[in-house]
C-alpha positions as a LaTeX table, in Angstrom:
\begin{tabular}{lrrr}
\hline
Residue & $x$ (\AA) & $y$ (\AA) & $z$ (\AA) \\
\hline
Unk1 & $-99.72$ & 175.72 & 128.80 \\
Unk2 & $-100.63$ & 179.25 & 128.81 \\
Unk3 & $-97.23$ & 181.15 & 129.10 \\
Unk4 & $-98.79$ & 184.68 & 129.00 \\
Unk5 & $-98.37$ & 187.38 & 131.93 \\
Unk6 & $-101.07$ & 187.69 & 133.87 \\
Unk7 & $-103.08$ & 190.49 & 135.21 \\
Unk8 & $-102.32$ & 189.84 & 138.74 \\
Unk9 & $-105.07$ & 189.59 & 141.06 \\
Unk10 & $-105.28$ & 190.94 & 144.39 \\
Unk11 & $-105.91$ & 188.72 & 147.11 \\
Unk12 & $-107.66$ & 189.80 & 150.70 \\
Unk13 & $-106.86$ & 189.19 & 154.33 \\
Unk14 & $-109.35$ & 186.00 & 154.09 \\
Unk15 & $-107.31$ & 184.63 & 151.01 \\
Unk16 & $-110.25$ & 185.48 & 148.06 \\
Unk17 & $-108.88$ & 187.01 & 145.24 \\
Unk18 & $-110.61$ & 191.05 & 144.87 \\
Unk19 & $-110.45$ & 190.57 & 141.11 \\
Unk20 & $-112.59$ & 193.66 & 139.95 \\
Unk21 & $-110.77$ & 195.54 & 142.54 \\
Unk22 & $-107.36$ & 195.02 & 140.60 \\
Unk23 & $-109.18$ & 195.30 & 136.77 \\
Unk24 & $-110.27$ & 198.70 & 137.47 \\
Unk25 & $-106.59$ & 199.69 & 138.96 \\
Unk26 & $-104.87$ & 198.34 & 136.01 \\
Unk27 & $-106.15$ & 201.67 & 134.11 \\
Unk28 & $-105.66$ & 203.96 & 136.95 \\
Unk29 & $-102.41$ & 206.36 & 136.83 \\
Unk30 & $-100.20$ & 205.98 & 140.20 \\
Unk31 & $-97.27$ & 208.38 & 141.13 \\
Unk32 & $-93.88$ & 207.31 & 141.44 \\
Unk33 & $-91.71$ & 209.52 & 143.43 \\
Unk34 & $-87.88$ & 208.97 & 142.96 \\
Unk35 & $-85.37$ & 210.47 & 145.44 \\
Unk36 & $-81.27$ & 209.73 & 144.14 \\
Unk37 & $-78.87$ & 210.05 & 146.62 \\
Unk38 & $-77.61$ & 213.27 & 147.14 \\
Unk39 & $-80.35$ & 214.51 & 144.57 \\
Unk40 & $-77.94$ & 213.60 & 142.01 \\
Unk41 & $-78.97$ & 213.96 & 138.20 \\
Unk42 & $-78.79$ & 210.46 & 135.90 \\
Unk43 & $-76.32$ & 211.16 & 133.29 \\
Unk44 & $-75.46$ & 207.88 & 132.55 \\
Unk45 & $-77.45$ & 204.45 & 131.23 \\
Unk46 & $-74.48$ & 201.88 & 131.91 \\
Unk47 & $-73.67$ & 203.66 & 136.15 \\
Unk48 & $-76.77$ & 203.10 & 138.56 \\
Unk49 & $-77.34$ & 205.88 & 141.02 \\
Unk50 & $-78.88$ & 205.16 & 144.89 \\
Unk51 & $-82.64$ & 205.85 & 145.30 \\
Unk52 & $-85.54$ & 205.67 & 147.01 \\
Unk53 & $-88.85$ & 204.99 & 145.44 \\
Unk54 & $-92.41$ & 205.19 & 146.40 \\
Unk55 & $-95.48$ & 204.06 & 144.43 \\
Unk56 & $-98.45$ & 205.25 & 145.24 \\
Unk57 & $-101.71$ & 204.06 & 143.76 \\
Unk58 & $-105.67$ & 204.44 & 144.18 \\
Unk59 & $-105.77$ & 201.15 & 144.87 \\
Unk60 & $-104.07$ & 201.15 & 148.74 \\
Unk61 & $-102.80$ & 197.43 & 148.39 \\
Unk62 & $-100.36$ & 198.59 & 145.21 \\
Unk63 & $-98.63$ & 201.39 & 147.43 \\
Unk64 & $-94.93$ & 200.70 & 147.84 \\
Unk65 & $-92.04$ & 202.71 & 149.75 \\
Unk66 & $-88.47$ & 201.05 & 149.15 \\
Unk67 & $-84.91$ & 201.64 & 147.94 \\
Unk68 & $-82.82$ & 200.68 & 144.91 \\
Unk69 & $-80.69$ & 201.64 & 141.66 \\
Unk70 & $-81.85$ & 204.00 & 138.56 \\
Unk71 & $-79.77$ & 204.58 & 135.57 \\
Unk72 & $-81.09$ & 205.67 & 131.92 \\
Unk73 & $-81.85$ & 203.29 & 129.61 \\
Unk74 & $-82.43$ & 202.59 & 125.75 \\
Unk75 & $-80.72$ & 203.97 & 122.56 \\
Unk76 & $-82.20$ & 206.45 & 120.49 \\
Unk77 & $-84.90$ & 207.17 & 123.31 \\
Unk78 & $-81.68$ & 207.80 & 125.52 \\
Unk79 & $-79.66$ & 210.02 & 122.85 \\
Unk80 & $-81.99$ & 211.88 & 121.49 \\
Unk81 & $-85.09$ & 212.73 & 123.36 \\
Unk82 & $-84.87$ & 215.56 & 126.63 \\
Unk83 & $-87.33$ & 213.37 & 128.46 \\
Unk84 & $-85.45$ & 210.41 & 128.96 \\
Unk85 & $-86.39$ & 206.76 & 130.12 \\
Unk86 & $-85.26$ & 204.80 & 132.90 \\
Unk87 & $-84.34$ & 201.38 & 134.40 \\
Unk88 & $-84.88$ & 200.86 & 138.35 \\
Unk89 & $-83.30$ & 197.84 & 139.86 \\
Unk90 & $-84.83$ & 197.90 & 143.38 \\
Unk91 & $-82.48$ & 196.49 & 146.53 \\
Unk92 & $-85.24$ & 193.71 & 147.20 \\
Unk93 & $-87.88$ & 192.16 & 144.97 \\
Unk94 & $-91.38$ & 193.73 & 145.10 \\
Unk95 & $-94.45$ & 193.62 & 143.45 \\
Unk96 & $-95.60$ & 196.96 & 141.25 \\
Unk97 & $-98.37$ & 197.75 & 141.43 \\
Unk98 & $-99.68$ & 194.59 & 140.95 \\
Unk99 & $-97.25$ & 193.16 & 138.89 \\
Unk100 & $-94.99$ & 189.90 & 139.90 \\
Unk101 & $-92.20$ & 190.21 & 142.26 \\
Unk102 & $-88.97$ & 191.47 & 140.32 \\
Unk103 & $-86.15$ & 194.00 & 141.44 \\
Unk104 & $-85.85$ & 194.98 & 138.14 \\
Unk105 & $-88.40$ & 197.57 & 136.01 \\
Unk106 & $-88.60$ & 199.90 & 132.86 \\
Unk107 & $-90.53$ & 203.26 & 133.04 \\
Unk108 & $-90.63$ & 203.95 & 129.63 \\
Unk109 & $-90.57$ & 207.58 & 128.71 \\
Unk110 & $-93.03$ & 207.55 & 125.52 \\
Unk111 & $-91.58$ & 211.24 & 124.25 \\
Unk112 & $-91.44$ & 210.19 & 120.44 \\
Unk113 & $-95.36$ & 208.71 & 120.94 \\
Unk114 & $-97.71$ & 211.02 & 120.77 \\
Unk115 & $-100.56$ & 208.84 & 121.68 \\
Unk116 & $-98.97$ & 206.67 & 124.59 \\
Unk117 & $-100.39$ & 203.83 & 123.46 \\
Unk118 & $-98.16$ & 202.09 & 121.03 \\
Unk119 & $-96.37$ & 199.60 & 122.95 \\
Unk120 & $-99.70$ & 199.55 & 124.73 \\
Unk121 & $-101.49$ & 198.48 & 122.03 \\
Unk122 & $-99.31$ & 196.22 & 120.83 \\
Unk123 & $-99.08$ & 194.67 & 124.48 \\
Unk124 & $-102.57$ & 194.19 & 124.61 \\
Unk125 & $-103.31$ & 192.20 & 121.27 \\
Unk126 & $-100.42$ & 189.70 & 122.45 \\
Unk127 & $-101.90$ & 189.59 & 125.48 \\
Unk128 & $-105.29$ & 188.40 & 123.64 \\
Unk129 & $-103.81$ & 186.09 & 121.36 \\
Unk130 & $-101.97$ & 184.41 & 124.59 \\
Unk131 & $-98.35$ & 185.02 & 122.95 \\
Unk132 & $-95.81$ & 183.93 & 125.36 \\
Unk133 & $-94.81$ & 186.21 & 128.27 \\
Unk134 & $-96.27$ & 189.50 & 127.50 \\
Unk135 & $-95.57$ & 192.47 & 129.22 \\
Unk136 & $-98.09$ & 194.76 & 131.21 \\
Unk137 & $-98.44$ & 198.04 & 130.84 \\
Unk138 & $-99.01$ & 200.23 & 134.21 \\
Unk139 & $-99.08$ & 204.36 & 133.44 \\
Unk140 & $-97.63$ & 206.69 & 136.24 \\
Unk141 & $-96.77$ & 210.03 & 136.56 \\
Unk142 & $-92.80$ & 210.18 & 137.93 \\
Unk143 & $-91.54$ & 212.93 & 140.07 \\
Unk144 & $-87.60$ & 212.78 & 140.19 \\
Unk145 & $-85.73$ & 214.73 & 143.14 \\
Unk146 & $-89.09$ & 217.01 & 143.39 \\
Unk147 & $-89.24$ & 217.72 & 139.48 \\
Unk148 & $-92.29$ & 216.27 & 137.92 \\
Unk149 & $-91.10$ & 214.67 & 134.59 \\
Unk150 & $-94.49$ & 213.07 & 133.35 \\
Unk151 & $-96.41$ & 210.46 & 132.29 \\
Unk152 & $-94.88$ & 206.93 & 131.81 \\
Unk153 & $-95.27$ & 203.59 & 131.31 \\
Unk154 & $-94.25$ & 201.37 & 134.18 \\
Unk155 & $-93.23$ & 198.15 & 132.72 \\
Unk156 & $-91.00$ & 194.65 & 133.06 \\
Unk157 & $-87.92$ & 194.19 & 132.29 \\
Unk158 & $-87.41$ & 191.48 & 129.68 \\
Unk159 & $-85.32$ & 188.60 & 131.55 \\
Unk160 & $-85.36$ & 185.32 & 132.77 \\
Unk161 & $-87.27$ & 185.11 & 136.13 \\
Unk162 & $-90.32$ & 183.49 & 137.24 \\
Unk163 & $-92.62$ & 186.82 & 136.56 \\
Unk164 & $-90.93$ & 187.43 & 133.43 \\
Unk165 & $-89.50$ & 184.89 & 130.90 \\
Unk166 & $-90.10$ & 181.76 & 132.81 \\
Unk167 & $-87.10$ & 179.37 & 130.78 \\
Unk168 & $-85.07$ & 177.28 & 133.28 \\
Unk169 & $-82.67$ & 179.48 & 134.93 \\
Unk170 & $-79.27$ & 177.04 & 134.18 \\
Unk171 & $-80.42$ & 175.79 & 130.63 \\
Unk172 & $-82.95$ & 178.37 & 129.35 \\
Unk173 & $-81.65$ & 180.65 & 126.32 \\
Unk174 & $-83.50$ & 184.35 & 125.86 \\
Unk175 & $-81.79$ & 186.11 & 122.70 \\
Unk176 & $-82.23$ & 189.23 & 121.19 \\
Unk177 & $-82.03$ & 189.94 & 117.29 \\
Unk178 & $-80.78$ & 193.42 & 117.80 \\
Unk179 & $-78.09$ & 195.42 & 115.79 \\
Unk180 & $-77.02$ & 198.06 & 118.36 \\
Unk181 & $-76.54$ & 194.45 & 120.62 \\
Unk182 & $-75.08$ & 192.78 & 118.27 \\
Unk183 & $-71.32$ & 192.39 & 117.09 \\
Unk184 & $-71.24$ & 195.22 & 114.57 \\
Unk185 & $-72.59$ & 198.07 & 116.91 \\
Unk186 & $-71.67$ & 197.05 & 120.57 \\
Unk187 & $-67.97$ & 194.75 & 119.54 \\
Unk188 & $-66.72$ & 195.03 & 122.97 \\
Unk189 & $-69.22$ & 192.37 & 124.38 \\
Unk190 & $-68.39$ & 188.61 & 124.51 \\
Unk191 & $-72.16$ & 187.66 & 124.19 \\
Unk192 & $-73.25$ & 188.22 & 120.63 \\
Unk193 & $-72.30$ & 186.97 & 117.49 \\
Unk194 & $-73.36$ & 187.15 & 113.61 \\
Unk195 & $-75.83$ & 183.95 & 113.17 \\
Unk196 & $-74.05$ & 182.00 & 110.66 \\
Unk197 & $-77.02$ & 181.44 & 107.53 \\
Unk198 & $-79.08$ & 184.49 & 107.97 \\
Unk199 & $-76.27$ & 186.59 & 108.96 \\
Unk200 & $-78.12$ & 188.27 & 111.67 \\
Unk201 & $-77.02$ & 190.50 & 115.05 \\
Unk202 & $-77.86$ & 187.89 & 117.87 \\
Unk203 & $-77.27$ & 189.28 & 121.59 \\
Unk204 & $-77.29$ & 186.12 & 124.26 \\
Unk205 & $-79.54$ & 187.95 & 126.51 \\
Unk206 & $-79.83$ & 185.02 & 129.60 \\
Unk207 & $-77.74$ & 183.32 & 130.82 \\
Unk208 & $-76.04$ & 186.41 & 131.84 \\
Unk209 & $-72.65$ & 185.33 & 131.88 \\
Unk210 & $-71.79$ & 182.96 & 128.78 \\
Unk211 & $-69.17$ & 180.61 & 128.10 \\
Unk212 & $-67.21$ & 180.24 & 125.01 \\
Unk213 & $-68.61$ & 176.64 & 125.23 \\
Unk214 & $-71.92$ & 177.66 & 125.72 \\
Unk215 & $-71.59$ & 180.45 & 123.16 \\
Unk216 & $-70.90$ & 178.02 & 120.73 \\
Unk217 & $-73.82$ & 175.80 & 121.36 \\
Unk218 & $-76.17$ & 178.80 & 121.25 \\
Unk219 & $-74.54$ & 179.29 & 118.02 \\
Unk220 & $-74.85$ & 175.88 & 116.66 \\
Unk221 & $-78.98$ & 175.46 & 117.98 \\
Unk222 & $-79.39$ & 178.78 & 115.96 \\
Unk223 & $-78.05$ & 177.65 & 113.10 \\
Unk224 & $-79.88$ & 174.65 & 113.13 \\
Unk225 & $-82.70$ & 176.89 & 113.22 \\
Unk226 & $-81.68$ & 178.55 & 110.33 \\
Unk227 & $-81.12$ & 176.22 & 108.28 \\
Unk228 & $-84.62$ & 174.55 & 108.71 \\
Unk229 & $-85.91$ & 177.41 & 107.92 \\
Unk230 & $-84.35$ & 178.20 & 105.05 \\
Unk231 & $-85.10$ & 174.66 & 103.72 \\
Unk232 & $-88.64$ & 175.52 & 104.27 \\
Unk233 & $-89.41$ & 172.03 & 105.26 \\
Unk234 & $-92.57$ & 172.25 & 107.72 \\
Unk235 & $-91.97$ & 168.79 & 109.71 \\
Unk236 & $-88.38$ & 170.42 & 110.13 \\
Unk237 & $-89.33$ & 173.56 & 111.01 \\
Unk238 & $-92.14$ & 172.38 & 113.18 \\
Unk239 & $-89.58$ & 170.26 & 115.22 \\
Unk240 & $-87.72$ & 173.21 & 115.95 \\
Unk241 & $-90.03$ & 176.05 & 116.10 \\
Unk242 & $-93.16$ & 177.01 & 118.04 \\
Unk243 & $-94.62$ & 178.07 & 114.65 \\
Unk244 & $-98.36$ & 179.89 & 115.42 \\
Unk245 & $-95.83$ & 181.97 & 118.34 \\
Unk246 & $-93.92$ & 183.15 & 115.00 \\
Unk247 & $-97.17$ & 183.70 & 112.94 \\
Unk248 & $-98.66$ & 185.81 & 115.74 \\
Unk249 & $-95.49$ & 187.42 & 116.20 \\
Unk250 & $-95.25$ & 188.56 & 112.46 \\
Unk251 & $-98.64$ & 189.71 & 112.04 \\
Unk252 & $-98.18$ & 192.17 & 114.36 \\
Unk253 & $-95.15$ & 193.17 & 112.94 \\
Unk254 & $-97.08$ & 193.73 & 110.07 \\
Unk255 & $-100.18$ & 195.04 & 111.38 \\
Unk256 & $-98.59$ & 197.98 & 113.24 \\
Unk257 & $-95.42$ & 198.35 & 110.06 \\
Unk258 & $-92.98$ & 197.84 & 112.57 \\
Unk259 & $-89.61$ & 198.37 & 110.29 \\
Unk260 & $-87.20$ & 197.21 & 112.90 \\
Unk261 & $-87.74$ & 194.25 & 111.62 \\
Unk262 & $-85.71$ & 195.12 & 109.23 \\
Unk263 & $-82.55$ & 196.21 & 110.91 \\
Unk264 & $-83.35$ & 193.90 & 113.37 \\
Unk265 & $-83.77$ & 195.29 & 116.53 \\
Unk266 & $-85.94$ & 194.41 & 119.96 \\
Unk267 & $-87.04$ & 190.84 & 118.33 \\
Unk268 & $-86.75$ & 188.12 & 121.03 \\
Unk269 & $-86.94$ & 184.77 & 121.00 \\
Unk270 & $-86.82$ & 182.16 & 123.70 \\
Unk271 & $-85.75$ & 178.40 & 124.64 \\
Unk272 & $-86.06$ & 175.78 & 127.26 \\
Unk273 & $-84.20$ & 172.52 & 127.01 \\
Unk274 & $-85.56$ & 170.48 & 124.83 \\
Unk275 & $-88.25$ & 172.59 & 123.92 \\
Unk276 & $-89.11$ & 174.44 & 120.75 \\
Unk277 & $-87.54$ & 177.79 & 119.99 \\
Unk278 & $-90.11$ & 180.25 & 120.35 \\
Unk279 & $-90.80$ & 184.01 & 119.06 \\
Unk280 & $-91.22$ & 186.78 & 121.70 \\
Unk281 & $-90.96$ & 188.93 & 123.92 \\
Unk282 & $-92.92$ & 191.42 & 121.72 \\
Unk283 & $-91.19$ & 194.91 & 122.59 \\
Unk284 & $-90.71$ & 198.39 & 121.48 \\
Unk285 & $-92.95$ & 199.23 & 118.83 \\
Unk286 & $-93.03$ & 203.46 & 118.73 \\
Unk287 & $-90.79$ & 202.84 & 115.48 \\
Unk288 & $-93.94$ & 201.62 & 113.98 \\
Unk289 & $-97.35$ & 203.43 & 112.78 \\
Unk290 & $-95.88$ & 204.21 & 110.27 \\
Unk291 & $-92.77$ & 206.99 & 112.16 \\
Unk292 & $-91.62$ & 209.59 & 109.92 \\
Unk293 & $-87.92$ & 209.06 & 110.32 \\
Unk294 & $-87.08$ & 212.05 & 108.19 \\
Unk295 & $-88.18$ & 213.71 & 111.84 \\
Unk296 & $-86.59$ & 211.28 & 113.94 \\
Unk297 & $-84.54$ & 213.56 & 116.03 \\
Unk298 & $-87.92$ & 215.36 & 116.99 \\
Unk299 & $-90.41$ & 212.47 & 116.80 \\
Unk300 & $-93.99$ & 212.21 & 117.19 \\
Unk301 & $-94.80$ & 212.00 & 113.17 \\
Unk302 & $-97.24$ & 209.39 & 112.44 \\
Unk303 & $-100.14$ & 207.80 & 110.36 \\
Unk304 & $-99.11$ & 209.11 & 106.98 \\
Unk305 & $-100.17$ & 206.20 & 104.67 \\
Unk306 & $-101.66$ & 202.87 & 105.83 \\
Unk307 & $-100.53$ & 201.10 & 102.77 \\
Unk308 & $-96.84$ & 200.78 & 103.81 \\
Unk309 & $-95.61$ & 197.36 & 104.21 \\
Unk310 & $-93.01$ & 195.64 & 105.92 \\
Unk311 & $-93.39$ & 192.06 & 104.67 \\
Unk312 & $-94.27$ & 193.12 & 101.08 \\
Unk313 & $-97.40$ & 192.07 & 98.53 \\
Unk314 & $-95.27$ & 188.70 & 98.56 \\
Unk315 & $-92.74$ & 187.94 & 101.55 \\
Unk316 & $-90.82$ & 185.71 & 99.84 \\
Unk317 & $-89.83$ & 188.53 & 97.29 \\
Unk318 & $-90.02$ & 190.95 & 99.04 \\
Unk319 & $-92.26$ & 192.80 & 96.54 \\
Unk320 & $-93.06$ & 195.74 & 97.45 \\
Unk321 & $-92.08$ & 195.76 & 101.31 \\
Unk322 & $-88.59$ & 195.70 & 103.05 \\
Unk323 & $-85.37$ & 193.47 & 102.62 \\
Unk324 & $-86.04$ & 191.89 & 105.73 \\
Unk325 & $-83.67$ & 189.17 & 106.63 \\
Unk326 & $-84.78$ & 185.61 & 105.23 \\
Unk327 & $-85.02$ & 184.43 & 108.49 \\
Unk328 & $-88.44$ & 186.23 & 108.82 \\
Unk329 & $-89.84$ & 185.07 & 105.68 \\
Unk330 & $-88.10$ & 182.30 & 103.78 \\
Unk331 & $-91.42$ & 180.34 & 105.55 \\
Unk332 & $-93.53$ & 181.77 & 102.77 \\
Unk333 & $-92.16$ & 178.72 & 100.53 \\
Unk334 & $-94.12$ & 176.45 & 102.19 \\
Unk335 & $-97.65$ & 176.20 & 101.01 \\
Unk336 & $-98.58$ & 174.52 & 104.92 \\
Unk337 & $-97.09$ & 177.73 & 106.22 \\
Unk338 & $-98.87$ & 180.42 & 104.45 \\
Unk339 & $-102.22$ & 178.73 & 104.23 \\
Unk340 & $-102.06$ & 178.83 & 108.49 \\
Unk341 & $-100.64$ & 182.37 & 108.33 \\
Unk342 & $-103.87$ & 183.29 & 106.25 \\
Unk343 & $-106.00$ & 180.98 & 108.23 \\
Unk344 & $-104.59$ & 182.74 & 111.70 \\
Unk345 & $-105.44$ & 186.29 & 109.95 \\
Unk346 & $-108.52$ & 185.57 & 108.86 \\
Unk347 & $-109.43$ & 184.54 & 112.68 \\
Unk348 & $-108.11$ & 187.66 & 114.38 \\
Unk349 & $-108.93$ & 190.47 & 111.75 \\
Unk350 & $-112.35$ & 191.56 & 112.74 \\
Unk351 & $-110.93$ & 191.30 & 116.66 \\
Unk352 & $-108.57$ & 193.65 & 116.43 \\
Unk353 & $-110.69$ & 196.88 & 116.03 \\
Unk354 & $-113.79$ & 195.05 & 117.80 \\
Unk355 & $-112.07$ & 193.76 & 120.81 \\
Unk356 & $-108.21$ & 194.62 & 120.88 \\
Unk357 & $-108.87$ & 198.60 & 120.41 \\
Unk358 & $-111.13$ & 199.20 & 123.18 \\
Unk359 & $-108.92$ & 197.57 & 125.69 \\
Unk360 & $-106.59$ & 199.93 & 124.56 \\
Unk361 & $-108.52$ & 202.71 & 125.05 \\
Unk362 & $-109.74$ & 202.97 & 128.21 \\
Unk363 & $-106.23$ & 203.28 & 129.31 \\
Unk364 & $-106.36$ & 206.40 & 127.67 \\
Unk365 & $-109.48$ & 207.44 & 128.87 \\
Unk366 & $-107.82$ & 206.98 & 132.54 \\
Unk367 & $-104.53$ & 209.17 & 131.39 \\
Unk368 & $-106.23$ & 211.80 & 129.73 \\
Unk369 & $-105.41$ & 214.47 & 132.35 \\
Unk370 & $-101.93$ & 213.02 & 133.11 \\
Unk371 & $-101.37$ & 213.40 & 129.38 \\
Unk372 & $-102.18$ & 217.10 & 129.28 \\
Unk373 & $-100.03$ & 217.60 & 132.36 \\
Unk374 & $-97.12$ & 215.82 & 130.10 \\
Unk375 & $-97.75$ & 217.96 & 127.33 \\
Unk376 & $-96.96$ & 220.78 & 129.39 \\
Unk377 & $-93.79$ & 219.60 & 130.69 \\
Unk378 & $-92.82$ & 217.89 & 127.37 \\
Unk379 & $-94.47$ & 220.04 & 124.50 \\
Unk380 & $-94.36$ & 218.48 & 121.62 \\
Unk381 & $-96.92$ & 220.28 & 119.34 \\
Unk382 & $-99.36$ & 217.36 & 119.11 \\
Unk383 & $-102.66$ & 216.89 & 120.71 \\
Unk384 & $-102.90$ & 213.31 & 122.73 \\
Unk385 & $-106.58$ & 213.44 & 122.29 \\
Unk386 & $-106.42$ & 213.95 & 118.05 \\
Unk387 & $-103.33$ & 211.73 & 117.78 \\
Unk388 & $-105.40$ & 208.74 & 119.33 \\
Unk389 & $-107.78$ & 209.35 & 116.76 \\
Unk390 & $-105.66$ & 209.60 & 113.64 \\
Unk391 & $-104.36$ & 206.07 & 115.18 \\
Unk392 & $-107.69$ & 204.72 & 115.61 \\
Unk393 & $-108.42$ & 205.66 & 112.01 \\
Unk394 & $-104.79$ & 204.63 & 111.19 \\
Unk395 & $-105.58$ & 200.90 & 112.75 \\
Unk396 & $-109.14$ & 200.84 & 111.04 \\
Unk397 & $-107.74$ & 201.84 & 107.47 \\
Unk398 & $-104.65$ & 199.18 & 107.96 \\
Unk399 & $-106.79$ & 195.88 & 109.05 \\
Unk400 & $-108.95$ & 196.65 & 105.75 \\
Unk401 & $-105.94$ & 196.73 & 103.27 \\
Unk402 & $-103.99$ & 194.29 & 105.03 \\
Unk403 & $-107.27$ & 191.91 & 104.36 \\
Unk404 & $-106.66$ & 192.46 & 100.76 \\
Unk405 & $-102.56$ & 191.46 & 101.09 \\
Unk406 & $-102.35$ & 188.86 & 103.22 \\
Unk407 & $-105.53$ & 187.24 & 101.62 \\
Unk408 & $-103.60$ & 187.51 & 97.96 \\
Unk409 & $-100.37$ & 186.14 & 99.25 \\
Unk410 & $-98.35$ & 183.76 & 97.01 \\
Unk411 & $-99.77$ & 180.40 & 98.03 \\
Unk412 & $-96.18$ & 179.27 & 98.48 \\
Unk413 & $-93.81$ & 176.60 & 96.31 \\
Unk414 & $-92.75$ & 173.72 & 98.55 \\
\hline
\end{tabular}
């Protein structure tokens, strides 16, 4: 079953879907105008504030005038950044330009990404490798209360629903590895818990209101989970785990040096009842590229080295990379394991600059002017235009190394 989002297609008065009508508006930048009641300012990313919205898009079928809910959202995008990013939860469900219906949507602000493109990239490959429930990227240039505030990235919310993460909606689990969700960071909640072998931050993301029955099964199925892994046993694991979802899931980790990984935080993964645990949502990935986080309080510093590594020279030792928790790579014991995590490499590598790039790009050749606009409102003493470039380069440089790792990795033990 393919589980990815799809590009929705538009369908006519006579019921035939315009698909090459809704390809070439997938690159276009709409405007989103937001209106708050009272023209009041969003100070606040736990209080909503009254709004109206309207969407309005070259394409005349995406336009949309309604009303809803905006607060701030995220962590260190909300704390430390002046152009801040945003959750809307409309009053009734809609379609966005083009997207499924949901009330609920992310304009992501992109101030410490200098190209716009990171998550976008990142979208895009899991989109091509049919990773489960992807999300779309849709650029727009927001005006609030009259002030334009840039260019941003319209997105989905990461939930349970039927346009998002399809799982059952009474027995489906979506969790998030996530330290500022977990029980260290955010103690107050009753929905996260340390997971009991790896010792990681979980965060019961759906269902939205837990149990402490229910909390305790989650806790037991992710042990269980744990524990196979740990054991390294592939027939265990593979009873468990939708495996090729995890390798996919950690090559890109790898691919763009994504360190939260390390932390963790933003790494999702997904049940159904009686179903396989399975890796994804992919999200948030401008802490990649390898960030300069001796600037993090300003951003935008990128591409230094393309030898960096997250996983290491060997995973299991973390030789030469990060002290990521075992949980991501205890699964380089098994020799079945690594010789598909090669094999799975080996099949995407010449892709990803061939193919996976250039449908990247030509969402920047569609936001070039918006970007300049941004840069005016949001200097940031980068160019958009030479930062794409030194990622382009960045991406080139990193496939060719990381065909020398991963192609020398420890064939495994068990």
């Amino acid at each position: 079953m393919n589980l990815v989002f799809t590009r929705c297609a538009e369908v006519d008065v006579n019921g035939e879907e315009d698909e090459k009508t809704a390809e070439a508006n997938i690159y276009k930048v709409a405007t989103i105008d937001i209106t708050t009641a009272n023209n009041a300012e969003i100070e606040s990313k736990e209080i909503y504030t009254d709004c109206s919205v309207e969407v309005r898009s070259e394409h005349e079928k995406w336009n949309y005038s309604g009303t809803g809910r905006i607060r701030g959202r995220g962590n260190s995008t909300w704390l430390w950044y002046p152009k801040k990013p945003f959750r809307i939860k409309l009053n009734e469900k809609a379609s966005v330009l083009g997207l499924g219906e949901n009330k609920d949507w992310v304009l992501l602000a992109d101030y410490r990404d200098p190209t716009h493109l990171m998550n976008t990239f990142v979208f895009t490959v899991g989109q091509q490798l049919e990773m489960p429930y992807v999300n779309n990227i849709r650029y727009v240039e927001v005006t609030l209360n009259g002030d334009y505030i840039g260019l941003y990235s319209l997105t989905e919310q990461i939930e349970e629903g039927k346009s998002r993460v399809a799982i059952n909606e009474e027995t489906g689990l979506l969790l998030s590895l996530d330290a500022d969700d977990g029980p260290e960071l955010a103690p107050e909640e009753t929905d996260n818990f340390w997971s009991s072998v790896y010792h990681m931050p979980v965060c019961v993301k759906h269902p939205d209101i837990v149990s402490d029955a229910q909390l305790q099964q989650i806790k037991t199925e992710m042990a269980q989970l744990e524990t196979a892994i740990k054991n390294a046993s592939y027939s265990e694991v593979e009873q468990l785990f939708d495996v090729p979802s995890f390798i996919d899931f950690m090559l890109i980790q790898e691919l763009v040096y994504n360190v939260e990984v390390a932390a963790p935080r933003s790494m999702y993964l997904f049940k159904d009842e009686n179903s396989k645990w399975t890796m994804g949502p992919l999200w948030d990935f401008d802490a990649g590229f390898d960030f300069d986080w001796g600037t993090m309080y300003t951003g935008h510093n990128y591409f230094r080295s393309h030898r960096e590594l997250v996983l290491g020279t060997s995973p299991l030792h973390h030789t030469g990379g990060y002290v990521v928790p075992g949980f991501f790579t205890d699964l380089f014991k098994s020799k079945q394991f690594v010789a598909e995590y090669k094999t799975r490499w080996l099949a995407i590598e010449d892709k990803i600059m061939a193919d996976y790039w250039p449908a990247t790009y030509a969402y920047a050749e569609e936001f070039a002017e918006a970007a300049t606009r941004d840069a005016a409102r949001w200097p940031i003493g980068k160019d958009n235009e030479t930062e794409i470039q030194r990622m382009q380069q960045w991406l080139t440089n990193r496939v060719n190394y990381l065909n020398t790792v991963i192609n020398n990795y420890p064939e495994g033990t068990n």
